[in-house]
N, C-alpha and C positions, 0 to 999 in steps of 0.2 A: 860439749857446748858448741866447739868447732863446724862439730859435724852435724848437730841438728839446726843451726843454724843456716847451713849449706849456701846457695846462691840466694836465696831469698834476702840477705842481708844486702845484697849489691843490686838489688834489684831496681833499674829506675823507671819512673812511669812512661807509658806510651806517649809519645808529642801529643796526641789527641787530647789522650787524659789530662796530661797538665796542663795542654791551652781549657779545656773545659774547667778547669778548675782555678783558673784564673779568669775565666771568665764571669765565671760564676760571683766569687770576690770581687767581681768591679760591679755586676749587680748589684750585690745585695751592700753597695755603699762603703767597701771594704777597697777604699781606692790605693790608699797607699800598698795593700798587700797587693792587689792585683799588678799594681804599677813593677813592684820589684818581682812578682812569679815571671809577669811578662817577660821582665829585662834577662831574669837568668836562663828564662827558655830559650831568648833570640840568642844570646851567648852560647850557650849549650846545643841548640843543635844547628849556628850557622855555617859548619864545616860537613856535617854528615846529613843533613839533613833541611837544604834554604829553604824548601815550601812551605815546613814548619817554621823557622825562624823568622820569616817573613809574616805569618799569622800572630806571633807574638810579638813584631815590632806593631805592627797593627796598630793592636791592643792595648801594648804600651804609652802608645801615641793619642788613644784613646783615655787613656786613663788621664794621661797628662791634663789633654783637653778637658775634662770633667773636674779635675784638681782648678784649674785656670793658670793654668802651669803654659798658654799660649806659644810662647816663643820657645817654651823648650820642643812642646809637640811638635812644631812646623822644623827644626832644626832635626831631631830627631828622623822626622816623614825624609828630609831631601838627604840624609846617606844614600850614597848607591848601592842598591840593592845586590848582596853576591848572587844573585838568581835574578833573573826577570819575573815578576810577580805575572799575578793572571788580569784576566780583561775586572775579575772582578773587584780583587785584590787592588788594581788601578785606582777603578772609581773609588772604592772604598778611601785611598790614600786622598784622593782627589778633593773628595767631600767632607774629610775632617782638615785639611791644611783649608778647605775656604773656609769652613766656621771658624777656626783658629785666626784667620787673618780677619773674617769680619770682628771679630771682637777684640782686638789691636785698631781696627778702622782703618786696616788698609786694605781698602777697598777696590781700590783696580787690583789687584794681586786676589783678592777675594773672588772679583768676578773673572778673571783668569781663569784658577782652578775650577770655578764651578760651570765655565762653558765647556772647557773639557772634558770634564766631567761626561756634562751634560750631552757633549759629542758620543762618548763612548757609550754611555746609556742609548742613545738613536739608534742605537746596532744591536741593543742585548738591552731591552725595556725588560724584560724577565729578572736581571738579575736583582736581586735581594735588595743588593746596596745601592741602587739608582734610588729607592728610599729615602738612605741617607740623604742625597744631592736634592731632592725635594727641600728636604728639612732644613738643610745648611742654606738653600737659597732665602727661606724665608727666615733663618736666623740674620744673613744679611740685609734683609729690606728691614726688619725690625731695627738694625743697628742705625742702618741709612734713616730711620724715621716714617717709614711706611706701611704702618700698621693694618692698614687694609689690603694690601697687595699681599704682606704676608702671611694675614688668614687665610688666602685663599690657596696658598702654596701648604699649608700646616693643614686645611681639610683636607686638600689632595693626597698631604702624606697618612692621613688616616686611613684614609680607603684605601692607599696603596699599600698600609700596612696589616690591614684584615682581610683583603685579598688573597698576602701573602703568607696570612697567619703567623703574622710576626705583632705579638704584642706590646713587647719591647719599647720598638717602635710606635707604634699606636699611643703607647704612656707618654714617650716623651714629645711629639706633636699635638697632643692633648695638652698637656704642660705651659708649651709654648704657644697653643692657642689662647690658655691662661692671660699668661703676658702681654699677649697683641689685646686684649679687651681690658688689659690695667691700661696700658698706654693709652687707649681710650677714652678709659673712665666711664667702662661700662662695666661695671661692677658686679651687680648680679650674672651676669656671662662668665665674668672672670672666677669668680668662686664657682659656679655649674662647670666649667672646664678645668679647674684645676682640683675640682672634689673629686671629678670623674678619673683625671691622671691620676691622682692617690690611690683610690679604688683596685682599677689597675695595677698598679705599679704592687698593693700590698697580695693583690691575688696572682703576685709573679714572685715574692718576696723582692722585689727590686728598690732594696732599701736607697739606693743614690737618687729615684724619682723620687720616691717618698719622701725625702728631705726636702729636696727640692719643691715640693707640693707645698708643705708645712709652711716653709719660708713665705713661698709667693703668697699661701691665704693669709698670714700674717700681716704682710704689704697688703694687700686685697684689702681686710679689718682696719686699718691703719687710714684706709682713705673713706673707708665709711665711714670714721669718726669712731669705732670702736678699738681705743686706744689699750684696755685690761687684755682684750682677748688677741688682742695684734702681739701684746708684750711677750705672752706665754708661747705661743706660738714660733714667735722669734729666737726667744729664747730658747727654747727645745730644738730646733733648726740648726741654731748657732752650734750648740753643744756636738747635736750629732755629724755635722761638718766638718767641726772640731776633731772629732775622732776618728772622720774619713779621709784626715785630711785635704779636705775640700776648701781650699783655700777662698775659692770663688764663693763661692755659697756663706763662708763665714763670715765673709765683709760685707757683703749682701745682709744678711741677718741682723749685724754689729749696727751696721747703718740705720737698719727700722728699731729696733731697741732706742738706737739714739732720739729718734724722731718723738717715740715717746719718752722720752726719758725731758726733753724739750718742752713738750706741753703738757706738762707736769710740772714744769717751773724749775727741773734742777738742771742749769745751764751747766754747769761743770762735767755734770756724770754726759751729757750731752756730746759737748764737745770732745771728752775723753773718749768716747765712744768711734767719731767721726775720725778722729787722727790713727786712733789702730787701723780704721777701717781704711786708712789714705795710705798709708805706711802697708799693710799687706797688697793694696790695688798696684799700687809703685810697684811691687818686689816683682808681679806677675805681671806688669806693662799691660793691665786692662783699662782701654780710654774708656768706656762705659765707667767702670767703678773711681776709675781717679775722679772724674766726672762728677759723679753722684757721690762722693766724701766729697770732693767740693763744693759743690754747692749744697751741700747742707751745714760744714763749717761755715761758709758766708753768711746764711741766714744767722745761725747761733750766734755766731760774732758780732751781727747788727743787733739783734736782741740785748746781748751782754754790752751794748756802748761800744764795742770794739773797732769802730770804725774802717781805722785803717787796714787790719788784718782783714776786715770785712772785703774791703775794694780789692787788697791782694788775692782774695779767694773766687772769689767773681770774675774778676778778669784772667783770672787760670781757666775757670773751668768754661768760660765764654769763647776762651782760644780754641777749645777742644771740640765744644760745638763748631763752631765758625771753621773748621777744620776738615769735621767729616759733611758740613753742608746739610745741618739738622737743626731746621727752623725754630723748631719746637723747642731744643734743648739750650738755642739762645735765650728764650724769654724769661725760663727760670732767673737767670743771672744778671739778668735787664732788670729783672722786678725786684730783686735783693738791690742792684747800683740805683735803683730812685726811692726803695727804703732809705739806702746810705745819705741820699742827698735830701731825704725828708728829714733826718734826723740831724743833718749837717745845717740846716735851716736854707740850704737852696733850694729853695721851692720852683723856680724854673725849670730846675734841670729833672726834678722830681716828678713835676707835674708831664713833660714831656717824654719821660720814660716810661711813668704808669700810662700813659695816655698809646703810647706805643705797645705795651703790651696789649693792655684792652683792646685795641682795633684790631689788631692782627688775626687773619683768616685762620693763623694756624694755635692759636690760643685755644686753648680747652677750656671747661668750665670755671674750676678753681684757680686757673691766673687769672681769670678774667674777672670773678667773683673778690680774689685780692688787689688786683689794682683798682678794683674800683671803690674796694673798701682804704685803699691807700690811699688816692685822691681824695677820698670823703673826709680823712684824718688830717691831711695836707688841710684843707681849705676850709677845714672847723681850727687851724691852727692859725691858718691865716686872715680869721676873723670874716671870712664869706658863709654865711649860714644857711643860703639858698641854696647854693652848688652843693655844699656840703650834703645840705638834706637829699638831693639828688642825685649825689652818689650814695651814704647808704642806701637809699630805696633801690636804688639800681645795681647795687651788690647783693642784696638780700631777694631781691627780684630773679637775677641771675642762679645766685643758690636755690630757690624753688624751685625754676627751674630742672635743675638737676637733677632734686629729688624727687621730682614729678616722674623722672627714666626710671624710677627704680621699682622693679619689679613685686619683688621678696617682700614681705612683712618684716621679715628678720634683719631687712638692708634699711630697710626708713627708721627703724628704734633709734640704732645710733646714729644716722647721716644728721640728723639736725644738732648734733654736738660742733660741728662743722665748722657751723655760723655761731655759735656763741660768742666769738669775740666780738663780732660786728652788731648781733643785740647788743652786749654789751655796753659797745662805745656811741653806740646810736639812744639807746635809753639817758648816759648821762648825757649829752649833747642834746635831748628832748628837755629833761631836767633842768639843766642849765639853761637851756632856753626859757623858760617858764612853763613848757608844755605838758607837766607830767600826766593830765588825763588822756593824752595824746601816747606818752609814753606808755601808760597802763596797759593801753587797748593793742600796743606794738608787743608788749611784753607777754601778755598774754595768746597773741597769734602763735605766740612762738611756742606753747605749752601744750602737751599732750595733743598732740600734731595726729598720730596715727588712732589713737582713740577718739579726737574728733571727727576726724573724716571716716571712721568706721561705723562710727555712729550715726553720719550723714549731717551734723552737726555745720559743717564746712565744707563748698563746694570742692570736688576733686580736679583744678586747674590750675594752672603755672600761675602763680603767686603774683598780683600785683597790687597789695595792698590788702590789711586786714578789712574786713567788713566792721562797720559801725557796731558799736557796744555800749548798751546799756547798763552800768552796774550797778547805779540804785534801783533801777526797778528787779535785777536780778537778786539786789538782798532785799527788797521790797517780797519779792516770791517765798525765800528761802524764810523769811521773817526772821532775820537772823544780822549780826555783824558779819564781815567776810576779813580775813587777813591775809592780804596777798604779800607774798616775799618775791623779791629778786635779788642774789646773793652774784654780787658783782667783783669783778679784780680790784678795782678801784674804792670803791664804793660798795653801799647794797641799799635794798629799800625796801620801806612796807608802805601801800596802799593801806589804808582801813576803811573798807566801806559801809555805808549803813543807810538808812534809807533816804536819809536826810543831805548826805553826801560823801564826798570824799577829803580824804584826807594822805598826806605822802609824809611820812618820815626815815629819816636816811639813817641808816642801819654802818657798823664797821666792815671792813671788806670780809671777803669772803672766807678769808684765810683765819683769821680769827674768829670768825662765827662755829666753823667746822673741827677748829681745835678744841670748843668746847662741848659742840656735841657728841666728838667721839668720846672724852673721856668721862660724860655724864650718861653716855650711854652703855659704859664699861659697871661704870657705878649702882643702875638699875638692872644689870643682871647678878647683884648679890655679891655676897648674901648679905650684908651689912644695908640696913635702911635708908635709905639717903637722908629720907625725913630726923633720923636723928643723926647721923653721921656730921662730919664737918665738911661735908661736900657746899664747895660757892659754886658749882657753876651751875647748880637748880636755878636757884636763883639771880646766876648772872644773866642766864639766857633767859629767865623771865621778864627783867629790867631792860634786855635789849633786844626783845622780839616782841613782848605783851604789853610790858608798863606804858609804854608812849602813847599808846591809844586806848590807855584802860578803862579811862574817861568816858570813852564811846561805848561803851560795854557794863549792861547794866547785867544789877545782880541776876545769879542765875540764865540767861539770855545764854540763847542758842549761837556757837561762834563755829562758822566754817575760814577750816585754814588749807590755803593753798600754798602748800611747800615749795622748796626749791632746795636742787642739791643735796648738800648733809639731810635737810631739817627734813625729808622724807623720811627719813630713820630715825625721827624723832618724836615720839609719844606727847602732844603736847599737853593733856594733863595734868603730868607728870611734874610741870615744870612747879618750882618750888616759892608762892606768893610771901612774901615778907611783910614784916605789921608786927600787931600784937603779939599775935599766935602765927606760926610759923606755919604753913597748910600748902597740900598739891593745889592747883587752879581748876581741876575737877570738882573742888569743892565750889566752886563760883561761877562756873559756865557749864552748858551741853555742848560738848566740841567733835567734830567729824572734820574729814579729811576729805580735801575735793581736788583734782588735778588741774582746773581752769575755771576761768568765769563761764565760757562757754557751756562744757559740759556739765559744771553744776544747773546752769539753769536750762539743759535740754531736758526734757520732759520725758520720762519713759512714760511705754504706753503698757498698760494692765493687762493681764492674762483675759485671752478669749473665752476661758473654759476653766470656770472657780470648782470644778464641781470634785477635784483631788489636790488640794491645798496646798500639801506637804509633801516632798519627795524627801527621803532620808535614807543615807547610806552609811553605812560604817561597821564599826567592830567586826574589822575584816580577820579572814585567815593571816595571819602572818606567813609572810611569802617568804621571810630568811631570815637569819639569826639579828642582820643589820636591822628589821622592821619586827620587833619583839611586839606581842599584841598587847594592848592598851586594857592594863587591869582595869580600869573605870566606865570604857566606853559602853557597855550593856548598858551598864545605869545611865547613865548620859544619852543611850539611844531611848530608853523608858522614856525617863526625864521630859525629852523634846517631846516624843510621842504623845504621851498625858496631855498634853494642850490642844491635840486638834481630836474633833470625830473621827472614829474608824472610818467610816466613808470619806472622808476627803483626806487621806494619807495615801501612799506605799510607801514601804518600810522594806528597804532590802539589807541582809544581817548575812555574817558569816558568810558562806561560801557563793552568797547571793551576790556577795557585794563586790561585783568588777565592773571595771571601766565600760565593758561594754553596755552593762545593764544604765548606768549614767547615759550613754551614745544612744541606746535604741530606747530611751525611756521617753522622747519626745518632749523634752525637758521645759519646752516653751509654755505647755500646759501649766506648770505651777507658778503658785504665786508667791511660796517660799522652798526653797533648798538647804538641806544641813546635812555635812558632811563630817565623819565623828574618826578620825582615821590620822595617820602619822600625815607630812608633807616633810617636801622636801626643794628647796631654793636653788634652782643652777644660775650661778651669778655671769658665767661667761656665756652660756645661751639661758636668759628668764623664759621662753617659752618652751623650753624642757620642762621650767618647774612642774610638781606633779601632786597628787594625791594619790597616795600606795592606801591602794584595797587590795581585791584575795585576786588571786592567780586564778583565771579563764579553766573552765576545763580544759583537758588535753594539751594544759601548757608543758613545755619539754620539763622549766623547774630547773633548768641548767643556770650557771653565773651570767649567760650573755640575755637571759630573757628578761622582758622588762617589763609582758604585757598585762602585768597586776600595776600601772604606772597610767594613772588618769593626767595625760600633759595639758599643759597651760595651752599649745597650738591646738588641740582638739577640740577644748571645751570656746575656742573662741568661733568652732568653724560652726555652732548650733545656738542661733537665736532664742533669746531668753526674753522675759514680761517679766520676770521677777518682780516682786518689793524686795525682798532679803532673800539672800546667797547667804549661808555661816557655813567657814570653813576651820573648823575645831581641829587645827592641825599646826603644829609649830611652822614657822619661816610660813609662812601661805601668806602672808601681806609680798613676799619678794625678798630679793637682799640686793638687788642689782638697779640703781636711779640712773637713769639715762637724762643728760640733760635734753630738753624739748620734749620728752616725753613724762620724765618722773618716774615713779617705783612701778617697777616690771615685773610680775611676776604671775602670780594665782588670780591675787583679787580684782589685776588691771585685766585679765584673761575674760571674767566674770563680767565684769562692766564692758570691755570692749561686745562680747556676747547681747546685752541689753539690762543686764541687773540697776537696779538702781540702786539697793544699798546693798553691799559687800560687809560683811565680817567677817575680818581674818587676824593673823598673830606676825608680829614683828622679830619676836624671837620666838625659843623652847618654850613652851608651857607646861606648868604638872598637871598630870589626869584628874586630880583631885579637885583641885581650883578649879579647873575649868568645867566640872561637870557640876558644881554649885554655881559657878558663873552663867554658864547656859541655862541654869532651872530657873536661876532671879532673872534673868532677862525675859525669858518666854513671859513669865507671869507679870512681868510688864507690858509686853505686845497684850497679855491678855485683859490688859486694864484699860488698855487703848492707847498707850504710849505711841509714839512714834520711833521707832529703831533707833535712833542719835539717844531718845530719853531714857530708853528702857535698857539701852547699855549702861547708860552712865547711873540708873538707879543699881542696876547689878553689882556692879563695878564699888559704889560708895558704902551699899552692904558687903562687901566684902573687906570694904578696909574697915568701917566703923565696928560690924559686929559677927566676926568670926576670924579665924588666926592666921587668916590670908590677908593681912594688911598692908605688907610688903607689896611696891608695885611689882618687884619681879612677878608675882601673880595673878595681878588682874589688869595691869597696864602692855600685855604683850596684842592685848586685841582690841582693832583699831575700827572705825568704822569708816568707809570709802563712799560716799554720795555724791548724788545729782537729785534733781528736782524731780521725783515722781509725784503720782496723784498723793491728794491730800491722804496720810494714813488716818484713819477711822477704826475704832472698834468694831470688829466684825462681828454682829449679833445673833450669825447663827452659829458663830465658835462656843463653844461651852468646854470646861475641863473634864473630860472624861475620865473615869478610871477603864483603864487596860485589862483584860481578861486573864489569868494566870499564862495559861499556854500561850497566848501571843508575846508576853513577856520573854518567858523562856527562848522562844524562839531567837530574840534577841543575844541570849546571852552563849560565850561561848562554852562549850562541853567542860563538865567537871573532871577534874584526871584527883 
């Protein structure tokens, strides 16, 4: 054993090998290991070997600085070296002790190192790590508050890093170009530059960007008002931090988790959140993060009543600003101390602090947008109604604004979550006023934002007030009642209009509305029948969302409901009428779902070209075991079929049926679409949601292909004439309500496109049900029904007379409208019968 063991057993690796091999470790996010390979290499070969020990102090010192281990890094950098390091080895020391000092904020000692630096670079612009001292200067102008000075240092380190064909580099200036456009609040930039550092960083394995990427698009979501997908994000950030011991990055993360954890109402988990994150920022002496636990404990504290701890938090993190001479990160702490004194009831000192932040050159959108919603709360408290009115509008003005910069489709869904509390307080304060038709017309500006203006509904300009609104003449069109909901913190409300007028009554807060939606919506996915079960809250939420205005609503009368919140995931038929007989409210209205006054009453315009009716896609190839093919859908593609003439169809079946035959079908030409196929809901991005057809020829067929995946962003980029879109596909209504927008997903994709009425399903559907549900409805269209009618005749034959009575079966599909042409019996439709072979064609192969 001795002897075949030989020298190989003592054998230690070359300095090279083990610095690459700790290098490699602080890549790929492994900082702790890299920090100690480091420490024991500069040990081990500081006697026989400094050039090497000198590389792995480096290193070490790098790692430090990536941990936010600051002042050990810079303590570490200034040993004396037992060797004289090289010119490049210098810079290299030079430009991790400035980035180490600028994020301590000490700042002259920052720009010390990086003039020197910067000298020795003048002499040797070639070497590798003058890079660095790029990158480290503009992590100091970002500290100092100069975010524009610092992009321009962070492009320069891009190019100086694909030059040099140092990727590395390239990730993490990309990164930090991220950050210089959060500080901005230029939001679309900031996600485009830190998707790009991701990118990057994962085609290097450089799992320490990576984390880093994840975290910052977290913060990034977090300020567009997407709070679910900021959460996830953070938390996976956090975690993998956690593991890298990345101390910096996990109080960073800890922090944005908090932020949502706040506006969600749970002050506790909030503020527990903030104090870890204050307590690690302390250990590692970073004024940035002490900073930022600061001031976000002050805010929480003012929320939770906590006053005093509030002004003790504030004026920490105000020293800190006022310290390093960052205008910017005074205001935060300004605007929490004239919260404190709004809620202290000194209104002078209040009014004068909000009044200070708003004016200030160096205020960004959202201080400026909060103080003036501050003043507006201030001087509705102090019984001025006019100023008050004047600063909502001028808070809500400024928020348009904002959203007007925003690029993305994907960044305006959630940015108007933003302003919610400022509708909010601006609705009851119209209320209280007397003003509610005033309030209506505010409430509804604020509603399906992106699908108005997609539709050209509402001019695309920086926001100064809604445009006039008619709503009895809009349910004058509809010939219908209309129910509008506004589900408030305080309060909530339903308008009920009808042609004769208006009507407002005031609803429980929002919090109680949505507790019993969720658990009557637990109750309608089975199996037990609600109708005879001992479920109240059918019927509670009948009593406090229908009964107040039931008066207004004659029998059978067509009722368009405009949701809000919860109640978009809520089926209102469904809901359970009390009397004599115990019955859903299907049985007593035709009811459709509409996102605003607006776009219900915008008008689609009819297909140019009647002369192929019906486009029909489905009973696809199953593309993987997750997407198992739909015993029923043959029949159900017949089914539909049988209703129109062979000349005014295509019918595309099995292997026909892919996304792109949808894309180049020129889809504008029909005047109805049905889709017979699985879907599928992404709650954290809705325009991922999809319709799974058959996989493309010449698709790879691998786990990463996706291109049998018709997305919600595609089908929105191809103008539609529709009358009817039906999307015979489970989750295809969405799973994801964006407040100012409402439910996101397939059928808002369909409508944003031009449809005027959408059918889709809120949850699973069985093939069975649904392929009797689509045969009764067509034969409704074919009676001349209107889509709202001929669902709900469908729909009632299936509870009255066959064994799908349970709404889990026929209440998962919803109808989505706007005011198109008047529906009419089509007189040259007839019901054809199908030719055997074209049948077949439909169906898939016998095994």
């Amino acid at each position: 054993m001795v002897l075949t063991c030989g020298l190989g057993c003592n054998r230690r690796p070359s300095p090279q090998a083990a610095l690459e091999h700790a290098r490699q470790a602080l890549r790929r996010g492994n900082l702790i290991q890299a920090q100690k390979e480091a420490e024991l290499g500069n040990r081990e070969f500081a006697q026989r070997n400094p050039e090497a020990a000198r590389k792995f102090l480096l290193l070490e010192a790098e790692a430090l600085l990536l941990r936010g281990m600051y002042a050990q890094s810079i303590s570490l950098l200034d040993r004396d070296p037992s060797h004289p390091g090289s010119k490049a080895e210098t810079i290299e020391a030079l430009a991790l002790k400035g980035a180490a000092q600028a994020r301590l904020h000490n700042f002259p000692e920052a720009e010390r190192n990086l003039s020197q630096a910067g000298q020795e670079c003048a002499g040797a612009a070639q070497e590798m790590e003058c890079g660095d001292v790029l990158r480290a200067r503009g992590v100091l102008l970002l500290q100092q508050g100069q975010p524009l000075k610092a992009k321009q240092l962070f492009e320069q380190t891009v190019t100086f890093a694909r030059a040099h064909d140092d990727p590395f580099l390239a990730a993490t200036a990309l990164l930090n170009l991220g950050l210089g456009a959060l500080s901005e609040q230029h939001f679309d930039e900031a996600i485009d530059w830190t998707e790009s550092a991701y990118k990057t960083a994962a085609a290097l394995d450089a799992g320490v960007i990576a984390t880093k990427a994840l975290g910052n698009l977290g913060w990034a979501y977090y300020n567009l008002g997407d709070s679910e997908k900021s959460l996830q994000l953070s938390l996976e950030a956090e975690q993998r931090a956690l593991q890298a011991g990345d101390v910096i990055d996990q109080l960073s993360w800890i922090t944005n988790a908090g932020y949502v954890y706040a506006d969600r109402g749970d002050l506790a988990a909030a503020k527990q959140a903030y104090v870890r994150a204050l307590k690690l920022a302390t250990s590692i002496e970073g004024k940035e993060d002490i900073y930022n636990a600061l001031r976000a404990l002050a805010l929480v504290s003012v929320e939770a009543g906590e006053l005093d701890q509030a002004q003790k938090y504030s004026e920490e993190a105000l020293a800190i600003a006022r310290s390093g001479n960052n205008r910017r990160d005074e205001l935060y702490p300004l605007l929490v101390e004239g919260m404190i004194a709004s809620a202290a009831r000194d209104f002078g000192a209040a009014e004068r602090m909000f009044f200070e932040v708003e004016r200030d050159p160096d205020a960004n959108a959202s201080l400026q947008w909060k103080a003036e919603h501050g003043l507006a709360r201030l001087y509705e408290a102090e019984k001025r109604p006019e100023e008050a009115d004047r600063e909502y509008r001028a808070a809500l003005e400024t928020f348009e604004a904002a959203r007007s910069w925003l690029r993305r489709s994907d960044s305006r869904l959630p940015f108007s979550s933003n302003a919610s509390g400022i509708y909010d307080d601006y609705l009851n304060f119209l209320v209280a006023g007397g003003k509610s038709d005033e309030g209506l017309r505010w409430a509804d500006s604020s509603r399906a934002r992106s699908l108005t203006e997609g539709l050209g509904l509402l001019p695309k300009q920086i926001f100064t007030g809604p445009p006039g609104l008619n709503s009895q003449q809009i349910a004058r069109l509809a010939d219908g009642a209309i129910l509008f909901y506004w589900l408030g913190k305080r309060r909530s409300y339903l308008w009920a209009i009808t042609q004769q007028g208006t009507r407002l009554f005031p609803l429980p807060p929002a919090a109680e509305i949505d507790a019993a939606v969720q658990r009557y919506r637990k109750a309608l996915e089975g199996p037990e029948d609600v109708l005879h079960s001992a479920d109240s809250d059918g019927q509670y939420l009948y009593r406090t969302l229908v009964a107040p205005a039931s008066d207004l609503i004659k029998k059978d009368a067509r009722v368009f409901v405009i949701p809000d919140g919860s109640l978009n995931g809520l089926n209102f038929e469904t809901l359970l009428v009390p009397g004599a007989t115990l019955h859903y409210w299907i049985e007593d209205a035709t009811i459709s779902d509409a996102s605003s006054l607006r776009v219900l009453g915008g008008a689609g315009a009819s297909p140019a070209d009647h002369s192929q009716r019906l486009l029909l896609i489905g009973n696809s190839v199953s593309p993987s075991e997750k997407y198992p093919e739909l015993a029923q859908a043959a029949d159900q593609m017949e089914s539909v079929a049988r209703h129109f003439p062979a000349s005014e169809e295509r019918v595309f079946a099995r292997q026909q049926a892919t996304p792109a035959v949808y894309l180049e079908s020129d889809p504008g030409q029909f005047a109805y679409i049905h889709f017979v196929a699985h879907g599928t809901a992404s709650r954290l991005s809705p325009l991922d949601s999809a319709i799974v057809l058959s996989r493309p020829p010449g698709a790879s067929g691998n786990a990463e292909d996706e291109s049998f995946k018709l997305y919600a962003r595609d089908i929105v980029r191809l103008p539609l004439h529709a009358d009817l879109v039906t999307i015979s596909a489970c989750y295809s209504a969405g799973e994801r309500s964006y407040s100012g927008e409402g439910l996101v997903g397939l059928s808002w994709a369909f409508l944003r496109a031009g449809a005027t009425h959408v059918v889709a399903a809120l949850w699973e559907a069985t093939d069975s049900s649904t392929r009797l549900l689509m045969d009764k409805f067509y034969d409704g269209l074919d009676r001349g029904a209107s889509p709202s009618a001929a669902l709900r005749s469908a729909k009632l034959f299936l509870l009255h007379n066959s064994s799908f009575h349970n709404p889990f079966y026929w209440a998962p599909f919803q109808i989505y409208s706007r005011l198109g042409r008047r529906e009419k019996k089509d007189q040259n439709r007839r019901r054809l019968a199908r030719d055997q072979p074209q049948r077949d064609l439909l169906r898939a192969p016998r095994r």
